[in-house]
PQR file with spaces between the fields and no chain letter, atoms N, CA, C, O and H, PARSE charges and radii, in Angstrom:
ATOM       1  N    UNK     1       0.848   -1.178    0.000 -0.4000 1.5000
ATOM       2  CA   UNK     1       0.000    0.000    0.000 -0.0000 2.0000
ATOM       3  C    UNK     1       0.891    1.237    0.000  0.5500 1.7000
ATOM       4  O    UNK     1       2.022    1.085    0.463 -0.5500 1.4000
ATOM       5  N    UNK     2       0.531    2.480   -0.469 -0.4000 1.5000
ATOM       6  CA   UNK     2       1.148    3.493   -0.635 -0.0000 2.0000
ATOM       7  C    UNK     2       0.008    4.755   -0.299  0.5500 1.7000
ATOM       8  O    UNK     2      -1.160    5.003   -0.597 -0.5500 1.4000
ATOM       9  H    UNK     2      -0.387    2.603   -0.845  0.4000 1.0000
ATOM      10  N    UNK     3       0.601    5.093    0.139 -0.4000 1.5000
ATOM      11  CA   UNK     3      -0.047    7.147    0.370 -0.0000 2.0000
ATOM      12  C    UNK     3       0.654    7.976   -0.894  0.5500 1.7000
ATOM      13  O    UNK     3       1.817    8.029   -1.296 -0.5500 1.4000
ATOM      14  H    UNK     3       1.549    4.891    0.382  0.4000 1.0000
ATOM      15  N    UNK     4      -0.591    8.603   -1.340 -0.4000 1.5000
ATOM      16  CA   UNK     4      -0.487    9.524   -2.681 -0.0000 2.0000
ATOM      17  C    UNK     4       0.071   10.870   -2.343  0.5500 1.7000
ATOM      18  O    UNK     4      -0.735   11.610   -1.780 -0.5500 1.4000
ATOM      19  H    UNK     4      -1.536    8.560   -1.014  0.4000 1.0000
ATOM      20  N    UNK     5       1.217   11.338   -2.548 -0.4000 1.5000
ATOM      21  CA   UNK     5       1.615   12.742   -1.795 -0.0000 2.0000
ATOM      22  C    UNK     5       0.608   13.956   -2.243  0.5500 1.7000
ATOM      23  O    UNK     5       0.604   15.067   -1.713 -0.5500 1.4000
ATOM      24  H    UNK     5       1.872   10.737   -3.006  0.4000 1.0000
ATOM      25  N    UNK     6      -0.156   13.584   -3.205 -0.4000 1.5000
ATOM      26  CA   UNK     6      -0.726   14.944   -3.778 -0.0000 2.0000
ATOM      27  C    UNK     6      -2.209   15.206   -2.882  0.5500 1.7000
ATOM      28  O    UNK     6      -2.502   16.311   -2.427 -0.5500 1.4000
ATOM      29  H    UNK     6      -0.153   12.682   -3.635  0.4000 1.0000
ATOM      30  N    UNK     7      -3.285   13.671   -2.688 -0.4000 1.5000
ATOM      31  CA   UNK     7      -4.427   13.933   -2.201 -0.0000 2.0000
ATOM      32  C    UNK     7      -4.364   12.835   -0.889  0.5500 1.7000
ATOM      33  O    UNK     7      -5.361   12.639   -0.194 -0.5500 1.4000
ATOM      34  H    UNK     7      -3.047   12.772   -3.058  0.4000 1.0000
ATOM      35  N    UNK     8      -3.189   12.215   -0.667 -0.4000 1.5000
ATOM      36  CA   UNK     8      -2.978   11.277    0.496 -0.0000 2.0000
ATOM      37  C    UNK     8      -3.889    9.981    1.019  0.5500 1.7000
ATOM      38  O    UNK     8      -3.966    9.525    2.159 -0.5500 1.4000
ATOM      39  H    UNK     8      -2.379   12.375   -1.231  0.4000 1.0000
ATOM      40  N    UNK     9      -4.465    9.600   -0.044 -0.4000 1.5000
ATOM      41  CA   UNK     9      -5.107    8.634   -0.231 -0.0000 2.0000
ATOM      42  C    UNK     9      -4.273    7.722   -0.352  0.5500 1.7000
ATOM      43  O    UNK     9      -3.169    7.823   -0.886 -0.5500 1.4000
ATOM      44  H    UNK     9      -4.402    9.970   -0.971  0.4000 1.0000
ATOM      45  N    UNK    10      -5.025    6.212    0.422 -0.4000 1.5000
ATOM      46  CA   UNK    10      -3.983    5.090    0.423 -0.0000 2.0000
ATOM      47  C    UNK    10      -4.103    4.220   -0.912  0.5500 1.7000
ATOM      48  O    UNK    10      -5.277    3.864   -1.017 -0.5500 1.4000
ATOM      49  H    UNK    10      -5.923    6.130    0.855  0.4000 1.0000
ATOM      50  N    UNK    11      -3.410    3.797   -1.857 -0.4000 1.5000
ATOM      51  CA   UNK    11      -3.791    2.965   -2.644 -0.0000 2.0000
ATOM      52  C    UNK    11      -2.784    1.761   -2.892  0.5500 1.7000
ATOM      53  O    UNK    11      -1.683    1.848   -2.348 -0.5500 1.4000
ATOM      54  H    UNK    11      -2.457    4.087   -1.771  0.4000 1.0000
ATOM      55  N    UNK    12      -3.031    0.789   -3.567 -0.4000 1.5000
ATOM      56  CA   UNK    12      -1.893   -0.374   -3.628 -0.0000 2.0000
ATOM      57  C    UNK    12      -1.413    0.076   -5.204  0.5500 1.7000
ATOM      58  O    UNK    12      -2.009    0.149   -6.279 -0.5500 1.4000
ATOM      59  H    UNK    12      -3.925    0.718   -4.009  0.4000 1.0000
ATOM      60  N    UNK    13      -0.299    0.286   -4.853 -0.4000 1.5000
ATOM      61  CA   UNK    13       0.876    0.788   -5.810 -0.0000 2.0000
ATOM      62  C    UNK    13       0.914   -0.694   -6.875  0.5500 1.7000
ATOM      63  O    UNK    13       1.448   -0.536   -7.973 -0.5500 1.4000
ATOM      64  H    UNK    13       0.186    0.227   -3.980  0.4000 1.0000
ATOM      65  N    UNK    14       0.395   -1.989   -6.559 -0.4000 1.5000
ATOM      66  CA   UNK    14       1.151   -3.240   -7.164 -0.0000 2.0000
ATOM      67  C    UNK    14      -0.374   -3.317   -8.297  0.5500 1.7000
ATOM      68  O    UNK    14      -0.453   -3.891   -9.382 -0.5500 1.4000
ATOM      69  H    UNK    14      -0.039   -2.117   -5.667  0.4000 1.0000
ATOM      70  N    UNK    15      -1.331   -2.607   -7.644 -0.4000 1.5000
ATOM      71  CA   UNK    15      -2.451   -2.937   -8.999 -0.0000 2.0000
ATOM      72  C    UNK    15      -2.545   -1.152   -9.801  0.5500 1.7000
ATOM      73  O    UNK    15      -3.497   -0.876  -10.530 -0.5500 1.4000
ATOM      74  H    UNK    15      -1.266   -2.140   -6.762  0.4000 1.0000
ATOM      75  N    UNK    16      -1.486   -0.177   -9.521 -0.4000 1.5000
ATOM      76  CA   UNK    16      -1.686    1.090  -10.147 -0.0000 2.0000
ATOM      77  C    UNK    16      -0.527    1.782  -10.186  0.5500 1.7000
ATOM      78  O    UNK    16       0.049    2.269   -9.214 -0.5500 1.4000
ATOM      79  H    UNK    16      -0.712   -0.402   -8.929  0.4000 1.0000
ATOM      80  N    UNK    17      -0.116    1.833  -11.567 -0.4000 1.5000
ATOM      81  CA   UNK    17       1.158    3.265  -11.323 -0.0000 2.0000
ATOM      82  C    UNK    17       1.173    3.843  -10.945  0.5500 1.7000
ATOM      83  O    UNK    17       2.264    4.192  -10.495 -0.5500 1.4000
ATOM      84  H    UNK    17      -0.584    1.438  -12.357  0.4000 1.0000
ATOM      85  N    UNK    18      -0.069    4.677  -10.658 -0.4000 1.5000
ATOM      86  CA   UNK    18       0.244    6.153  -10.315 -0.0000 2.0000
ATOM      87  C    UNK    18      -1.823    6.528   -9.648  0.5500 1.7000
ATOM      88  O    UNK    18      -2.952    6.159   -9.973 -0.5500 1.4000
ATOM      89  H    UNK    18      -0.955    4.393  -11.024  0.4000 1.0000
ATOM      90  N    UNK    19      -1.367    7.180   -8.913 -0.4000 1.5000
ATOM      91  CA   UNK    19      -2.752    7.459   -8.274 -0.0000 2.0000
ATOM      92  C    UNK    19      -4.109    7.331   -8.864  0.5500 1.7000
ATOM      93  O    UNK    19      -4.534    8.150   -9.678 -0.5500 1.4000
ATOM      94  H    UNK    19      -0.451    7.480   -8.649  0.4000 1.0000
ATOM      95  N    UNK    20      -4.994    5.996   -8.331 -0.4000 1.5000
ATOM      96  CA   UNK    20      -6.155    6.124   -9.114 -0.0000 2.0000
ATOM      97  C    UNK    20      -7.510    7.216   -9.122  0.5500 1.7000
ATOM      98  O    UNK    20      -8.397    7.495   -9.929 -0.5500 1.4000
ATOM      99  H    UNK    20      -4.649    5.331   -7.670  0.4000 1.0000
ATOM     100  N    UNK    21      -7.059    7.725   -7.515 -0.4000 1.5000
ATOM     101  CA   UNK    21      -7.887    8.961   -6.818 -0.0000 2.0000
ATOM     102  C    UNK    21      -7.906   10.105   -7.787  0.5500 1.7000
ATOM     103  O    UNK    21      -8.966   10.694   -7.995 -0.5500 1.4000
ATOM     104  H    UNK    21      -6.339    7.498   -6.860  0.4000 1.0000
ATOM     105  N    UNK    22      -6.490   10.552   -8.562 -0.4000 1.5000
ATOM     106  CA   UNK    22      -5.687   11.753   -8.625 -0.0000 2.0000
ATOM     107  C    UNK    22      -6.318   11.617  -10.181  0.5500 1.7000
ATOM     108  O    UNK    22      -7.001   12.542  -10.622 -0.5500 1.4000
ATOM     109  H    UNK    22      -5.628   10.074   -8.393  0.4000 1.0000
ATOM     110  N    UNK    23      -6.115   10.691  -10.802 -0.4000 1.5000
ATOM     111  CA   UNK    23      -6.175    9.992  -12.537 -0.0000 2.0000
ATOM     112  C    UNK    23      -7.293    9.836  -12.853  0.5500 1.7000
ATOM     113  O    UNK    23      -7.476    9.563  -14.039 -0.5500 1.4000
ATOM     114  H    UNK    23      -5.561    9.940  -10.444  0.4000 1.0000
ATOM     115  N    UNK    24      -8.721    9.960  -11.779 -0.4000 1.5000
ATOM     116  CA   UNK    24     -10.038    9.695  -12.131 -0.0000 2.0000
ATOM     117  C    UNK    24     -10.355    8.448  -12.365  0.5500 1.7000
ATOM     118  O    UNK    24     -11.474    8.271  -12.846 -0.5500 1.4000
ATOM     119  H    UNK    24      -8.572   10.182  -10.816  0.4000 1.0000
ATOM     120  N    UNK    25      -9.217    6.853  -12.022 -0.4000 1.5000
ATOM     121  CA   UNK    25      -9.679    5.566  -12.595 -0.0000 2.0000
ATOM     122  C    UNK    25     -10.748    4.977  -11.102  0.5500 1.7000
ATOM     123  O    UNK    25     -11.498    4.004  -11.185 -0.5500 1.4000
ATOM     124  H    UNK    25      -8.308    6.997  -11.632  0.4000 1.0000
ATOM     125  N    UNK    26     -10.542    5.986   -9.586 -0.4000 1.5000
ATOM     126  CA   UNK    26     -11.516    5.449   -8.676 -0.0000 2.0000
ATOM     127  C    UNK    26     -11.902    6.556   -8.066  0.5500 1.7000
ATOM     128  O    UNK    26     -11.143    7.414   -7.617 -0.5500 1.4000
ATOM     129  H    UNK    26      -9.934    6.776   -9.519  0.4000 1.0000
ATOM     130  N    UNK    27     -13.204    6.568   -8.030 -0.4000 1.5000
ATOM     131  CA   UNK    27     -13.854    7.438   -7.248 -0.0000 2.0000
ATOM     132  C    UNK    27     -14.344    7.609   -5.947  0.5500 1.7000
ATOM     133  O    UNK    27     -15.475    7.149   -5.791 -0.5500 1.4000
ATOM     134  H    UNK    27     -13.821    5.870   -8.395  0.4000 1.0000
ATOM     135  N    UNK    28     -13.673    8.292   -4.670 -0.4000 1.5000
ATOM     136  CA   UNK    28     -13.795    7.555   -3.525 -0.0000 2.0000
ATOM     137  C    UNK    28     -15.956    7.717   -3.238  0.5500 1.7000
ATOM     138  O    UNK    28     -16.707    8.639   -3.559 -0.5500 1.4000
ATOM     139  H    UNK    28     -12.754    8.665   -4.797  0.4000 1.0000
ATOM     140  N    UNK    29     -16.171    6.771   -2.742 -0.4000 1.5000
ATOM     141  CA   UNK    29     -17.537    6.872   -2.583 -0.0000 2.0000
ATOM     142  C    UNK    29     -17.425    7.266   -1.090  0.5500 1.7000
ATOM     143  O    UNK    29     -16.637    6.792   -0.272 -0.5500 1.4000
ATOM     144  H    UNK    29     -15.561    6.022   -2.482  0.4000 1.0000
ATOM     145  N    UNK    30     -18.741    8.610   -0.807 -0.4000 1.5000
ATOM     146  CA   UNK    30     -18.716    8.808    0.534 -0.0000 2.0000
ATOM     147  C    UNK    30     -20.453    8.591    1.322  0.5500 1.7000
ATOM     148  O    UNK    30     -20.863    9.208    2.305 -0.5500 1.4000
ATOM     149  H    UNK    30     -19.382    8.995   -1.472  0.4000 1.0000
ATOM     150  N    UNK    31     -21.002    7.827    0.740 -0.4000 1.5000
ATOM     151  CA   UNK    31     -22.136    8.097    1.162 -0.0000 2.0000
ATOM     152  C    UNK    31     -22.998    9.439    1.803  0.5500 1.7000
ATOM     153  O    UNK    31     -22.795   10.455    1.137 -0.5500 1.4000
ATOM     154  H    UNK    31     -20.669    7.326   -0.059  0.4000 1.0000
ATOM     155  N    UNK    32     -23.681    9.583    2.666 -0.4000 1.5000
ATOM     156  CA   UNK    32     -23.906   10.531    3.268 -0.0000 2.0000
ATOM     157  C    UNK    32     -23.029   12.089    3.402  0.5500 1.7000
ATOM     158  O    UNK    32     -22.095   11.971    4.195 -0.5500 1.4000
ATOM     159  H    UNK    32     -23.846    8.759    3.207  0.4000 1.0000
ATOM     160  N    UNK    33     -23.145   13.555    2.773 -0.4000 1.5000
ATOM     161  CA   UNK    33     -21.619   14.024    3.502 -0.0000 2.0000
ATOM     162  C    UNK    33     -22.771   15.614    3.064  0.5500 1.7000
ATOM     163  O    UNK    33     -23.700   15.694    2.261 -0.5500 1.4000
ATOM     164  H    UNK    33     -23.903   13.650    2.128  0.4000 1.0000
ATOM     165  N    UNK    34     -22.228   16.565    3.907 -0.4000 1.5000
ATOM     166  CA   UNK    34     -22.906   17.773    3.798 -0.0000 2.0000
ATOM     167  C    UNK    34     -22.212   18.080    2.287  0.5500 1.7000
ATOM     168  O    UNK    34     -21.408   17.530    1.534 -0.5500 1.4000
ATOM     169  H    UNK    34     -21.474   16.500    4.560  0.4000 1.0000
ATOM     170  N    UNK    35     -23.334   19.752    2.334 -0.4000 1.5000
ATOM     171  CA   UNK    35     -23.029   20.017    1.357 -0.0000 2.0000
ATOM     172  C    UNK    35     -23.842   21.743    1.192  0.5500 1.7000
ATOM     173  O    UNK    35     -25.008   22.003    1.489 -0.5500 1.4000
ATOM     174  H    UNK    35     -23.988   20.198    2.946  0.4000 1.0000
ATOM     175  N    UNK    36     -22.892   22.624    0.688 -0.4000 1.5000
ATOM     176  CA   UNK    36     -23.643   24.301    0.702 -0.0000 2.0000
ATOM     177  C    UNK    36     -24.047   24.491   -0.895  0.5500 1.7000
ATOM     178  O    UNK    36     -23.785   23.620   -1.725 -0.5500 1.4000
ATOM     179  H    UNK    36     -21.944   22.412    0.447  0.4000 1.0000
ATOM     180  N    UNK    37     -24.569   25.461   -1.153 -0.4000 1.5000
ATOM     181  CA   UNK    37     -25.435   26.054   -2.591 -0.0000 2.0000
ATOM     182  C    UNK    37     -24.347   26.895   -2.810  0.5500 1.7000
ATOM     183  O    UNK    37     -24.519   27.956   -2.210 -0.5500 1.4000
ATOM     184  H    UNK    37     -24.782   26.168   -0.479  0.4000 1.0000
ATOM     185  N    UNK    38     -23.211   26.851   -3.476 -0.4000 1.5000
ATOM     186  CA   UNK    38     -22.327   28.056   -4.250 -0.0000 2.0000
ATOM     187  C    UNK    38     -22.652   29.056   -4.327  0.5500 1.7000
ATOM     188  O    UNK    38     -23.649   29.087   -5.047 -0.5500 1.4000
ATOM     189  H    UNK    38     -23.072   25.990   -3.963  0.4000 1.0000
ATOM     190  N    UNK    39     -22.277   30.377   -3.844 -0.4000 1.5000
ATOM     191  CA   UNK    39     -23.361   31.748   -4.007 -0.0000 2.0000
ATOM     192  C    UNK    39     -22.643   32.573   -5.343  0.5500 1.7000
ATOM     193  O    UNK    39     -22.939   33.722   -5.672 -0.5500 1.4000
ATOM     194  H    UNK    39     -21.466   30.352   -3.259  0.4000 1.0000
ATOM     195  N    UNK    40     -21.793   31.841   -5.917 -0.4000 1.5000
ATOM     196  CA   UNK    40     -20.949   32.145   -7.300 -0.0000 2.0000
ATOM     197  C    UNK    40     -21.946   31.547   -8.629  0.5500 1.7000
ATOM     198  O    UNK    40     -22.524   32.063   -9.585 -0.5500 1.4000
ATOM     199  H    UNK    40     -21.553   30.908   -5.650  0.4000 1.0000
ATOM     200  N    UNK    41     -21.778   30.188   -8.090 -0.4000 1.5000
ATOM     201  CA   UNK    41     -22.674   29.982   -9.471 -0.0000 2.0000
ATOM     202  C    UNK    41     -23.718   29.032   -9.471  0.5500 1.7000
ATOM     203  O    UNK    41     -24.282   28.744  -10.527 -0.5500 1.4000
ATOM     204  H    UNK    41     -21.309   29.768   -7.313  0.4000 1.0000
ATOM     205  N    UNK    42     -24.170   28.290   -7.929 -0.4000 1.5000
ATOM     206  CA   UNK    42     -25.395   28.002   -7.573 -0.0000 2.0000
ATOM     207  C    UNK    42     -25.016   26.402   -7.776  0.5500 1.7000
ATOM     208  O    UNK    42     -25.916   25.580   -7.949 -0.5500 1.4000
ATOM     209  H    UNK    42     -23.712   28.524   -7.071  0.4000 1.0000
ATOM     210  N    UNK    43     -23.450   25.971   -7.738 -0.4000 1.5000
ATOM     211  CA   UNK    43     -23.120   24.861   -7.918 -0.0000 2.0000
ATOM     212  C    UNK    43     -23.162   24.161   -6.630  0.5500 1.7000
ATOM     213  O    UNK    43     -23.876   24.770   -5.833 -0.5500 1.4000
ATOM     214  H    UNK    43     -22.718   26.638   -7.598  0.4000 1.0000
ATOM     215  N    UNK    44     -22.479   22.755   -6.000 -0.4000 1.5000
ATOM     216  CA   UNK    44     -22.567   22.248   -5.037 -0.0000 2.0000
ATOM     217  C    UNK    44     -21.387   22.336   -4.459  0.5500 1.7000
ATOM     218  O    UNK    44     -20.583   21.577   -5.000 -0.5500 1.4000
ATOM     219  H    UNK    44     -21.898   22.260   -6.647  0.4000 1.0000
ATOM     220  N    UNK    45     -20.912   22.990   -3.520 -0.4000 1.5000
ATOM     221  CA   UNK    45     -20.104   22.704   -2.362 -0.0000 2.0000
ATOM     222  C    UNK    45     -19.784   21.420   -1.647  0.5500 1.7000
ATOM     223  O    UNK    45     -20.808   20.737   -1.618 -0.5500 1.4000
ATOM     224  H    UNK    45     -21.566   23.607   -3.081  0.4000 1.0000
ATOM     225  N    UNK    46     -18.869   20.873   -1.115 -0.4000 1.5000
ATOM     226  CA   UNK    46     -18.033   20.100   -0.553 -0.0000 2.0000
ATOM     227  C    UNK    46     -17.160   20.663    0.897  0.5500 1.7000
ATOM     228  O    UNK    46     -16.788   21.780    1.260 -0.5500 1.4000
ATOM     229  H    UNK    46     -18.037   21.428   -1.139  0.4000 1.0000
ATOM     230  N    UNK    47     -17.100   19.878    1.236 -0.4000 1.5000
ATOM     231  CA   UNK    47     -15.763   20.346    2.998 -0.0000 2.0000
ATOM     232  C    UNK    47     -14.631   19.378    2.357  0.5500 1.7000
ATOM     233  O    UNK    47     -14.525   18.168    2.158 -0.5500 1.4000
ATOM     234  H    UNK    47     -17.403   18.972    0.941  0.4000 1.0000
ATOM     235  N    UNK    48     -13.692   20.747    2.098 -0.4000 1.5000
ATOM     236  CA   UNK    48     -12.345   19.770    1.997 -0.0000 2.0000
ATOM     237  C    UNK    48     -11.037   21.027    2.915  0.5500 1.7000
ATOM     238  O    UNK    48     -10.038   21.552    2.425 -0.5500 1.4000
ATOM     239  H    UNK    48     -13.778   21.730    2.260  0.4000 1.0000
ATOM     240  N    UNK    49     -11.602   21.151    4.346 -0.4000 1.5000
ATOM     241  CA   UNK    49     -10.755   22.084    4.918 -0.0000 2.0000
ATOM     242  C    UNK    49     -11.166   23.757    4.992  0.5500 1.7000
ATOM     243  O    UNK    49     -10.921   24.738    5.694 -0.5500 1.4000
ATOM     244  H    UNK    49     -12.414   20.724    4.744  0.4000 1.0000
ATOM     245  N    UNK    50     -11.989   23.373    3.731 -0.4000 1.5000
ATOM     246  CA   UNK    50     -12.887   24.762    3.370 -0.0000 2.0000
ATOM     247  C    UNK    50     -13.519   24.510    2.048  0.5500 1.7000
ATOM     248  O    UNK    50     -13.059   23.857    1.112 -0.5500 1.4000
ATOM     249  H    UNK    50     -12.188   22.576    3.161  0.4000 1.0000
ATOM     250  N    UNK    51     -14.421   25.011    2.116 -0.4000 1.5000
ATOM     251  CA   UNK    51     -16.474   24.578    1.254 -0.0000 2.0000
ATOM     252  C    UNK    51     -15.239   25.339   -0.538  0.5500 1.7000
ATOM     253  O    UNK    51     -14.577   26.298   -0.933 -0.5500 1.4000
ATOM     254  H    UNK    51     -14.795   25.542    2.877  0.4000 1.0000
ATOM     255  N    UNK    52     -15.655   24.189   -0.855 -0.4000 1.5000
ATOM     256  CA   UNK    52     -14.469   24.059   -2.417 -0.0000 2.0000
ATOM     257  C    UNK    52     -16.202   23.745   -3.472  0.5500 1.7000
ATOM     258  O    UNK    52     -17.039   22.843   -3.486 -0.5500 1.4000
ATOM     259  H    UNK    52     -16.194   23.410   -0.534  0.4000 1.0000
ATOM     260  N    UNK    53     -16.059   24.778   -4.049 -0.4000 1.5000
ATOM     261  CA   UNK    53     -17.659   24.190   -5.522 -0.0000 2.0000
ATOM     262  C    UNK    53     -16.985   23.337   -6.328  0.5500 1.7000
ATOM     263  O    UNK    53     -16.057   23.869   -6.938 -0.5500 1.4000
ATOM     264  H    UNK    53     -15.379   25.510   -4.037  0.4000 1.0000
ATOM     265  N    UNK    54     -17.107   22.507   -6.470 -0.4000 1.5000
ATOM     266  CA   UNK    54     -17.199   21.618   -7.518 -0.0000 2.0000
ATOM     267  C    UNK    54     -17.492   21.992   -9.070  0.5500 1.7000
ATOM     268  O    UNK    54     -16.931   21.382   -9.980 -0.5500 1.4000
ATOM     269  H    UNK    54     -17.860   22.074   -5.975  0.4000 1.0000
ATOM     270  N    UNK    55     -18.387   23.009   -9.291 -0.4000 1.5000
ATOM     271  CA   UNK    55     -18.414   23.518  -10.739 -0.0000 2.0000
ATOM     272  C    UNK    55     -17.364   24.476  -10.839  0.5500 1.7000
ATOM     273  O    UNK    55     -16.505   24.381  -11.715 -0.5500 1.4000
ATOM     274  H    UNK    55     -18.844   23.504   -8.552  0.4000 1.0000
ATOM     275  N    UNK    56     -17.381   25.516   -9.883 -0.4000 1.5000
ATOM     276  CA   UNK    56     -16.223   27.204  -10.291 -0.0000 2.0000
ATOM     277  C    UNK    56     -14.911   27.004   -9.927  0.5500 1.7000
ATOM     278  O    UNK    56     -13.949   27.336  -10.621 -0.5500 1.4000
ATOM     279  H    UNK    56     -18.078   25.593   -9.171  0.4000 1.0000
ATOM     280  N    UNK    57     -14.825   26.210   -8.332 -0.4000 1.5000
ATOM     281  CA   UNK    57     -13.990   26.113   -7.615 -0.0000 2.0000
ATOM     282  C    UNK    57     -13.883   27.510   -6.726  0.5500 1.7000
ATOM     283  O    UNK    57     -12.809   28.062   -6.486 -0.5500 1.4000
ATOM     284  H    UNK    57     -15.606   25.941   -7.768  0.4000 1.0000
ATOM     285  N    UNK    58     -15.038   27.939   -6.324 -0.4000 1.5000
ATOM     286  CA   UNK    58     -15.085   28.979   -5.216 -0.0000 2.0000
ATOM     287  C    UNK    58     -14.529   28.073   -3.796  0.5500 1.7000
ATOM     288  O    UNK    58     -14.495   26.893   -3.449 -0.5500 1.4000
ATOM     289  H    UNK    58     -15.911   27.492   -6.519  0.4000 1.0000
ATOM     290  N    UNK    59     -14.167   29.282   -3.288 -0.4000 1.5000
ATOM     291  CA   UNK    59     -14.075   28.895   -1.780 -0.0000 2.0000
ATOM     292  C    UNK    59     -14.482   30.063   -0.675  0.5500 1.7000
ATOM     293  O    UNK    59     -14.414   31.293   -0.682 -0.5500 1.4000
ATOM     294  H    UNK    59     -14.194   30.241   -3.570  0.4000 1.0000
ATOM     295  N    UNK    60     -14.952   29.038    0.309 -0.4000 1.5000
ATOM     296  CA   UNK    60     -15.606   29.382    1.613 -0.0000 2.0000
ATOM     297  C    UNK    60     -14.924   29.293    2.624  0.5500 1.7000
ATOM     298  O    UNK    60     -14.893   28.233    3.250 -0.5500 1.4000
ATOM     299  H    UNK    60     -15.007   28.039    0.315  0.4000 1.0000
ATOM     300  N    UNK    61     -14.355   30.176    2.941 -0.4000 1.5000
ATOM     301  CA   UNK    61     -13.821   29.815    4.656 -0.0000 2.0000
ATOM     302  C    UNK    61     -14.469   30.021    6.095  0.5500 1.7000
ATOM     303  O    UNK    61     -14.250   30.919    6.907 -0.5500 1.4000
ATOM     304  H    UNK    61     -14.381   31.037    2.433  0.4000 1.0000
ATOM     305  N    UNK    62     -15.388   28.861    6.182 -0.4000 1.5000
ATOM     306  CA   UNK    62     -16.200   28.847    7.006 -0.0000 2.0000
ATOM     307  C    UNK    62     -16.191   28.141    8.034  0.5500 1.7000
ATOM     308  O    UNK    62     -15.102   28.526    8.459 -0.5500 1.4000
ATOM     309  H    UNK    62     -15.567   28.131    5.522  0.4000 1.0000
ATOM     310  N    UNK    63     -16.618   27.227    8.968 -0.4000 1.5000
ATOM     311  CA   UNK    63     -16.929   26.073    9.739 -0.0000 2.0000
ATOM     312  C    UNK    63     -17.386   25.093    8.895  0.5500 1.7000
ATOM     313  O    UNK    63     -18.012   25.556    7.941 -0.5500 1.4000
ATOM     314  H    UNK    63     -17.503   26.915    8.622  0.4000 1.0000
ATOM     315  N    UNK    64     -17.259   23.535    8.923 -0.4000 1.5000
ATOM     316  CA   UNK    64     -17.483   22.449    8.241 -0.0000 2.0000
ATOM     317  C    UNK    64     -18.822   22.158    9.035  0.5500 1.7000
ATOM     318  O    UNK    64     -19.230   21.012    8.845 -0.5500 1.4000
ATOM     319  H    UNK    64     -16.751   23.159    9.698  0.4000 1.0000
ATOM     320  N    UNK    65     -19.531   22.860    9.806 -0.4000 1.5000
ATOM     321  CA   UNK    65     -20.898   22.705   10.376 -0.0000 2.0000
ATOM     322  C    UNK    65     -21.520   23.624    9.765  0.5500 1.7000
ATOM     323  O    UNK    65     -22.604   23.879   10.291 -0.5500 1.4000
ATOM     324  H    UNK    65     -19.199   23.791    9.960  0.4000 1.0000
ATOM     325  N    UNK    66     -21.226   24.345    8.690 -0.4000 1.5000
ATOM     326  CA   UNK    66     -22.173   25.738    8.124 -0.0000 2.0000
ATOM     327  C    UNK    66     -22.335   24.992    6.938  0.5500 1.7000
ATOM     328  O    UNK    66     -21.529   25.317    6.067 -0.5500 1.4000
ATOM     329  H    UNK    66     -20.345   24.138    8.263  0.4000 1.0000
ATOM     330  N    UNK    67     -23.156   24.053    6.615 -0.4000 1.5000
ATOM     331  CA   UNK    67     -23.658   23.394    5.011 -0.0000 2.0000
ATOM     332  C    UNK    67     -25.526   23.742    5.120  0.5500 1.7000
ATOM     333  O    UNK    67     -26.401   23.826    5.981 -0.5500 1.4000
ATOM     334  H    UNK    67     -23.810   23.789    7.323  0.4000 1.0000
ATOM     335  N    UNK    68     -25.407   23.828    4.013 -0.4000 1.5000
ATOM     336  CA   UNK    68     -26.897   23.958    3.638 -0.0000 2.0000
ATOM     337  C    UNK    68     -28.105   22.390    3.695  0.5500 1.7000
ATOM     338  O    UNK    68     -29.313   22.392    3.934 -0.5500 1.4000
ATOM     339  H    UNK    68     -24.697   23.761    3.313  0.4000 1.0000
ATOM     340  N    UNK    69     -27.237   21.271    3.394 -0.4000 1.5000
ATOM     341  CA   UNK    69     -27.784   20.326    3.760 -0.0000 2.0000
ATOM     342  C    UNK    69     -26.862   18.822    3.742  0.5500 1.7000
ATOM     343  O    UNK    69     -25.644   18.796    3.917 -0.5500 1.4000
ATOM     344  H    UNK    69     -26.256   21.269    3.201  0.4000 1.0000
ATOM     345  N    UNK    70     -27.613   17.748    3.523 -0.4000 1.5000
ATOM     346  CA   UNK    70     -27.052   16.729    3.389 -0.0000 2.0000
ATOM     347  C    UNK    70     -27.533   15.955    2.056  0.5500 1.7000
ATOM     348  O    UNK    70     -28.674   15.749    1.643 -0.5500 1.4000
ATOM     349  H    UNK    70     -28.603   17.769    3.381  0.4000 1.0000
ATOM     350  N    UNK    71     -26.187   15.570    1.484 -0.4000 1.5000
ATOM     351  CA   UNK    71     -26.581   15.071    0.124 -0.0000 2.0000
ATOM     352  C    UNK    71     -25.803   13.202    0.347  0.5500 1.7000
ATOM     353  O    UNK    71     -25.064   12.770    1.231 -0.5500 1.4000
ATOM     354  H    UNK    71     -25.259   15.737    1.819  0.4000 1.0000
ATOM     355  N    UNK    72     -26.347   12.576   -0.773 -0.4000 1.5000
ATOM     356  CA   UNK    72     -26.102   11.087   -0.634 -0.0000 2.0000
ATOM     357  C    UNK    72     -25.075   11.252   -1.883  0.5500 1.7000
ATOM     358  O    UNK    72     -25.324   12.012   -2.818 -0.5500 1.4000
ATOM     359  H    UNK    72     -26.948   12.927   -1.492  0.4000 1.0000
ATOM     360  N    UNK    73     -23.964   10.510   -1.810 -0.4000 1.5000
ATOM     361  CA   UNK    73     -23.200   10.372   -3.207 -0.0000 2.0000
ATOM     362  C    UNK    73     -23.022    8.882   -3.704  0.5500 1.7000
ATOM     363  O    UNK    73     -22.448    8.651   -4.769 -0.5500 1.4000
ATOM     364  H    UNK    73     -23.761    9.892   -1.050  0.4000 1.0000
């Protein structure tokens, strides 16, 4: 097993060259995880240290308890 220096995800180096997280070949599934309304472009927010949109790439520097709701992924 190996840790990815870029997003530090563990993966087994013996079934992947190079990060499958980082390369788009795995998508980590999170079930349940909050989530805010982008006030940029009405896209979906994420907590990654601070509320990151997923469509613009705005950021929020807020509390990871300030989401607008809970979404299933």
């Amino acid at each position: 097993m190996q840790m990815c220096p870029e997003c530090n995800k563990i993966y087994d180096e013996s079934e992947y060259s190079k990060c499958p997280y980082c390369s788009g070949e795995l998508i980590e599934e999170y079930g349940e995880r909050p989530y805010k309304v982008c006030p940029n472009c009405g896209g979906t927010m994420y907590w990654d240290d601070t509320w990151v949109c997923s469509n613009c790439d705005e950021e929020i520097d807020t509390d990871e308890d300030d989401y607008d709701g809970i979404i299933e992924d």
